[in-house]
Each structure stands twice: as C-alpha cells, then as structure tokens.
N, C-alpha and C positions, 0 to 999 in steps of 0.2 A: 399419535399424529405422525404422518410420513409426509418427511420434506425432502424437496430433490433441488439439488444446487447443481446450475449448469454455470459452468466456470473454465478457464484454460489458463494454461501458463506457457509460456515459449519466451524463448533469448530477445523476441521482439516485443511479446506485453511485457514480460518480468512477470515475477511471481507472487507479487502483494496483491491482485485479485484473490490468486487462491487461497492466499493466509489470511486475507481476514475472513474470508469464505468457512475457512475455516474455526478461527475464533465463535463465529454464529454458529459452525455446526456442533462446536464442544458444548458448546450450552444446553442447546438443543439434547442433544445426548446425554449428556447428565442429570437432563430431567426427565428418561425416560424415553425420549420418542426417533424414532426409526431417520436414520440419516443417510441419503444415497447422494454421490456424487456422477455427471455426467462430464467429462473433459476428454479433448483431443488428441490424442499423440503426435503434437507439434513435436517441432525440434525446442528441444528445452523444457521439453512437458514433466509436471512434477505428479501424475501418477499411481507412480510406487510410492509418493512421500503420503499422498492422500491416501492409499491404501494400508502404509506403514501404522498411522494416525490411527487408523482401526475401523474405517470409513468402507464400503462397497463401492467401488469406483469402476463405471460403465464406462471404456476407450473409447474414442469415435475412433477411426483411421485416420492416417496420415493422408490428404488429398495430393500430396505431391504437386502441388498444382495451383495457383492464387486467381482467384474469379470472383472479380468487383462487379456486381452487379446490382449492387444496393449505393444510396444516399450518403449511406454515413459514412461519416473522414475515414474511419478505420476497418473499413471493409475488409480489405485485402486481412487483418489479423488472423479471420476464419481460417483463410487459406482453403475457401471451397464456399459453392451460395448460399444464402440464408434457405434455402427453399428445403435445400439438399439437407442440412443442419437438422430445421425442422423436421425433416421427413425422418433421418435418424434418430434424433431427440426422440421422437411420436413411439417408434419402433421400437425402443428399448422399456418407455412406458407402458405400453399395452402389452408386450411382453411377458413383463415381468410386475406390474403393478396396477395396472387399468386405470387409475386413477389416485392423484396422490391429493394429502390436502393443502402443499404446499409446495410453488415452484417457484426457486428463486434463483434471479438471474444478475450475472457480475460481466459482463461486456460488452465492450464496447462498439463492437460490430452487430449486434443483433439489436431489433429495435420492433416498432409496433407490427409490424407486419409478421415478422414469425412469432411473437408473441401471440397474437391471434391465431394461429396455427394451432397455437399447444391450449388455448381458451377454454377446449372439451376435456381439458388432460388435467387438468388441476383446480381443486375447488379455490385457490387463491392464486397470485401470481404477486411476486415483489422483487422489488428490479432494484440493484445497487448501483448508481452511477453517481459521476462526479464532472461530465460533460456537459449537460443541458444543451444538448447539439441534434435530438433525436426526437420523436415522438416511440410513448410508450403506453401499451394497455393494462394496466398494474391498479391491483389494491393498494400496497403502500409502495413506498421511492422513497431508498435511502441515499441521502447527500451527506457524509460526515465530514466536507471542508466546510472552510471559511472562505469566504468572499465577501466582497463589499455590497453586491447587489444581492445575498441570500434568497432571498423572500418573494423576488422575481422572478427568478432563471428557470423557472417549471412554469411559469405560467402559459396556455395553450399546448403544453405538451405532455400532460397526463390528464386523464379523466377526472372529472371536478369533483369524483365522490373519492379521488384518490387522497389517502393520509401520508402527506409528505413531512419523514424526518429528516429536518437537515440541519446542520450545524458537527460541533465539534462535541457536543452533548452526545450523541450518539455513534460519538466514538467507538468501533470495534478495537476492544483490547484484549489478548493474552489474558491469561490469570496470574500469568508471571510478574507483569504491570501493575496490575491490580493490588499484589499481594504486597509487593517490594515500595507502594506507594503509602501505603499503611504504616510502613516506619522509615520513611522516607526524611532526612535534615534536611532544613534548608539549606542549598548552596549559598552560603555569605563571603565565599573567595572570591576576589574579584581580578585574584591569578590566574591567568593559563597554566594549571597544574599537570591535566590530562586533557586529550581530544581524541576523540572517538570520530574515525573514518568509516563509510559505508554509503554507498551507491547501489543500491536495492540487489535482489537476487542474480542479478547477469551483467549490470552494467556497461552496455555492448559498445561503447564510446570510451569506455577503459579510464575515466576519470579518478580513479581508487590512485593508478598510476599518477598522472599528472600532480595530485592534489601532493603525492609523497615526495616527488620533486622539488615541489615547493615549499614543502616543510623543511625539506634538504638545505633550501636556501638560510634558514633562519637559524638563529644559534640554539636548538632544540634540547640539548642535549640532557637539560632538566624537565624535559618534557615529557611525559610518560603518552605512548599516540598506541592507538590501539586501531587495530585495522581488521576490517568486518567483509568477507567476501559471501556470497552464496555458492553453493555446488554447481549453480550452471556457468560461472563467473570463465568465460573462456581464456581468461587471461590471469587464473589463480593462481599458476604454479611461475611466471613470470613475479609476481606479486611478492609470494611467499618469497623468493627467492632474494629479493630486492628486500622486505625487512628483516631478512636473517641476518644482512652486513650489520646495523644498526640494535645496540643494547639495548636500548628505549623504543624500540619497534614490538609490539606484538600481534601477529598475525592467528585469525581465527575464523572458521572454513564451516559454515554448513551450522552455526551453533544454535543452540537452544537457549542460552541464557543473556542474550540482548538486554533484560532490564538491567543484569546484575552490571554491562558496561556503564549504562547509561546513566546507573545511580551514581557510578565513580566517578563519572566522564562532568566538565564543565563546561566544553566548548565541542560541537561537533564543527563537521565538514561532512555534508552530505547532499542530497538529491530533495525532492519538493514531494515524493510520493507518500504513500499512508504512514509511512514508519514517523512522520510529524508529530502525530498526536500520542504514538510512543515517547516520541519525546517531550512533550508538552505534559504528558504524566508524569515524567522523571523530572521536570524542570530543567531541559536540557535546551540552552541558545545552541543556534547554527550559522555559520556559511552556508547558504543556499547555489546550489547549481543544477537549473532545471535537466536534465536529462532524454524528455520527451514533451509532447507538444500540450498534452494534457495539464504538464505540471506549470507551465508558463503563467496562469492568472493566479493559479492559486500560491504561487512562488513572490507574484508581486503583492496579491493581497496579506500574506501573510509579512511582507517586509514593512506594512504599516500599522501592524500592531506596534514594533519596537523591542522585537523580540528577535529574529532570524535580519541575516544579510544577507541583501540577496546580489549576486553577481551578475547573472544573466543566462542567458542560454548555454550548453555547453561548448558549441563551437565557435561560440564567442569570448570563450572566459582561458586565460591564460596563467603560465603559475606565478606569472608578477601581480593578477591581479587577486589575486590569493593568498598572494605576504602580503599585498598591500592591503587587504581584510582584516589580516591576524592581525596587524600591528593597530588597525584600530581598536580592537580590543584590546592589546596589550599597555597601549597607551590613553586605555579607561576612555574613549573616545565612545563607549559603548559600555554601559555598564551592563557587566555579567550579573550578578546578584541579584539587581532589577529584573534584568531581563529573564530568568530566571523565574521567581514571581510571579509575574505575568502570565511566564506560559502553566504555571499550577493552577492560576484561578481559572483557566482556559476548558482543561480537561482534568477531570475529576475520576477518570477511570472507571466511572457505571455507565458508560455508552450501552454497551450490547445487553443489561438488566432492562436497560427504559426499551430498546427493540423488543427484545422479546416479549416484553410484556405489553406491547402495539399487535403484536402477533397473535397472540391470546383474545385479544378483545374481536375478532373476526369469528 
C-alpha cells in the first residue's frame, strides 16, 4: 500500500500536526507499506526531521506571500491558495506515483474543495482534524479530542458513508508511550515532587518563559521542574539560559524521550495541544494555557473531566495566576492521584492500532 501524508509545520501551526503524522506513518511502515510525505517549506518547517525519520519528503516552496482566499479560519497557514496547493500536490503525484492508495490530510487550511481536486489521485482520502469548522470529502475523519458535544460536530460536514473516528481512543501515540505505559506505577503522590514544562514545538507567545517566572515565585527549591522546548522554539537559547541559574531546573532542546519525563513528572504546566493524550497515557495532571484558537474548547472540555486546570487563554493568563493554580494543588485542593487515574482510564495507548486497522477494512 502507498500512503501520502500532506502535512506542514511552521512557527505558526507548530509542529504536533506532523508528529502525530508521523506516529501513523511509523506504523504504516513497519508493516511494510510505502510512506511519502508532502509539506511546505514554511518558516519553521520540519522537513529534514520527516526526512531524518527515514520518510521521502516532497517540499512545496516557500510562497513568500499569504493569500486567503478560502472560508476557513486558517487559511492564511497555507501561506499561498488552496488551488495553487492543489495544483502542486496533483504535480508531485502524477509525477512520481499516478496514483496512490492512500491520501491523508493534517490541516487546517485545506478543506472540501481541494480535496476534490486530489479525488482522481487517490483511491481513499482521510483527513485528521480537530476543528469541525469545515466541510470535507474523505473516507474516514479522525478526531482524537474530547469534547462535550463529540458525536455531533461532523455532522453535515462529511459524507454520510464517511467512518468517523473520534474520541481519545484513537489516540495517536509514540511507541515510546506505549511501551513505558506497560510498566507504568500508579502516581499515589499527592506531592508536587516534579513538573514538567512544555508548550509545543515553537511556542511563539513564549509562555515556557513566563510559566518559569512563576515557578520563581514559589519556594521551589525541592521541586525538581523540567523544561521541554522544541528546535524551532525562537526563544530557546533565552530559555536555556534562564534554567542554568537554578539547580532544580533542567532544560531539554529537541528530545526524543518525552514519555520517559512524563512517567517521572506529577504535575505538568503546559498548552491544550495533542501532547494531552501523551499525557493522559503517562497519567500526567496539568495547568492548561491555551496557546492557539484551536485549543480553547478543547482546553475547557477537558477542565471538566477533573483532571487538567485550565487558565485560559494565553494573553489572558498571568504568572500570579499560575502560583495561584500550583498552590491549589499544593494545598490538595485538587487531588493529583485522583486526577491522575482518570486521565489512565482515558487513554490506553492503542489509538493508532484501532486507526490502522479502520484503514485496512477499505
């Protein structure tokens, strides 16, 4: 089987489209079947990471140039039209492959209309979104938040013979997740021992910073804080620099081994993006601080499980109100252990086993 994932990454999406993009293509590939990547060379574009990974990775060019001329909120992401996209997309297929038997799409900006473009180019199409803001022409739609309305938020905007996976069940995870969940303790500390920092691949509102501020505030000193930045993170070497003053600071740049924080880690402080249901497999509570506009419903649905706190948007959230988070935890105001729990029964870490095996039945 030959599957083509059209994906981007840039300082404006961040980069958790193409990692879980990726997570699907590992599978994919270890069972044999032929995996090509299409992405842009935004600013921020990860590339050489998808080529590093051992992936064929087809560049669109840089448009230099932003042209909304589509419906959807995130148009401008392209940074050049859906038509033009398409027409590229088409050109690299025919190419190189005439036809593939699987094309599957991670953005936010592209929707039914160049989908139908690419309709002669692939015998299936499946689209990963987490908006429901779009109409799309797709065999399956995967949704892997949570929200309170699930079971609705596609309805009129995919084809009625389309099989929609959604929930936290189909979870795309790592195998590093997977593996480290397997001998995974229950967290029964209901101490703040450690706290794991991270605001996705780029962070461009610099909140890695602010959140260490406010850890500054509080008498941390037994607190072990581990801080997580990505390679496009324009504010990393400010960053770095800032937890070197601090013994109990550990700074870590580009890493591979996120479960192994997150099994150690009992409280994070982070963003509302897909790295959720990484944490929801390590049993890992959070301070939520949305980051992007995307993450704002699923930032509040996820604060009424009883599991994440959420603060609010990021240019609303300030570092008093970030000790004043901790200390609810710290003053068991919020049980960790519980919370904790919850997020295990939540995500079980075979997400991307039940996809691919939705994939197969086509």
């Amino acid at each position: 089987m030959k599957a083509v994932f059209r994906v981007d990454a840039s300082f404006q999406i961040g980069t958790g489209h193409v990692m879980r993009c990726l997570t699907l293509a590992e599978e994919l590939k270890d069972r044999g079947h032929e995996v090509i990547f299409i992405s842009r060379k935004l600013k921020g574009h990860l590339c050489d990471l998808i080529n590093q990974r051992g992936y064929r990775v087809y560049c669109l060019p840089s448009q230099n140039k932003i042209i909304n001329n589509c419906d959807t909120k995130h148009a401008q992401w392209l940074e050049t039209s859906w038509e033009i996209d398409a027409h590229q997309t088409i050109e690299i297929i025919e190419k190189n492959f005439h036809y593939v038997d699987w094309l599957i799409i991670d953005h936010y900006a592209l929707d039914h209309k160049w989908e139908n473009q690419l309709i002669n180019y692939s015998k299936h199409i499946m689209v990963i979104d987490d908006l429901a803001d779009r109409k799309h022409l797709c065999d399956i739609l995967l949704d892997q938040n949570y929200y309170l309305n699930l079971e609705d938020r596609y309805k009129c905007l995919v084809p009625s013979n389309c099989k929609l996976l959604l929930g936290p069940e189909y979870a795309l995870l790592r195998n590093e997740f997977i593996d480290l969940r397997k001998i995974l303790n229950n967290k029964k500390n209901d101490e703040i021992k450690n706290i794991l920092v991270f605001f996705g691949g780029s962070d461009p509102t610099n909140e890695t910073l602010k959140t260490l501020h406010a850890l500054n505030l509080l008498d941390n000193n037994k607190i072990n804080i581990d801080v997580v930045v990505g390679a496009s993170n324009p504010y990393k070497y400010r960053i770095k620099d800032y937890c070197s003053r601090f013994p109990n600071i550990n700074f870590h740049c580009g890493i591979d081994y996120m479960a192994k924080l997150m099994k150690q880690s009992n409280l994070a402080i982070c963003a509302g993006g897909s790295t959720t249901w990484e944490r929801y497999c390590m049993g890992l509570p959070a301070i939520l601080i949305s980051v992007a506009y995307n993450q704002i419903e699923i930032c509040q649905a996820l604060s009424s499980l009883g599991i994440d706190y959420y603060l609010g948007k990021s240019e609303e959230v300030n570092e008093k109100d970030i000790v004043s988070a901790l200390y609810k935890f710290q003053n068991k105001d919020i049980n960790l252990s519980h919370a904790s729990m919850k997020a295990l029964e939540i995500v079980d870490g075979l997400g991307k086993y039940r996809v691919i095996n939705e994939l197969f039945k086509f």
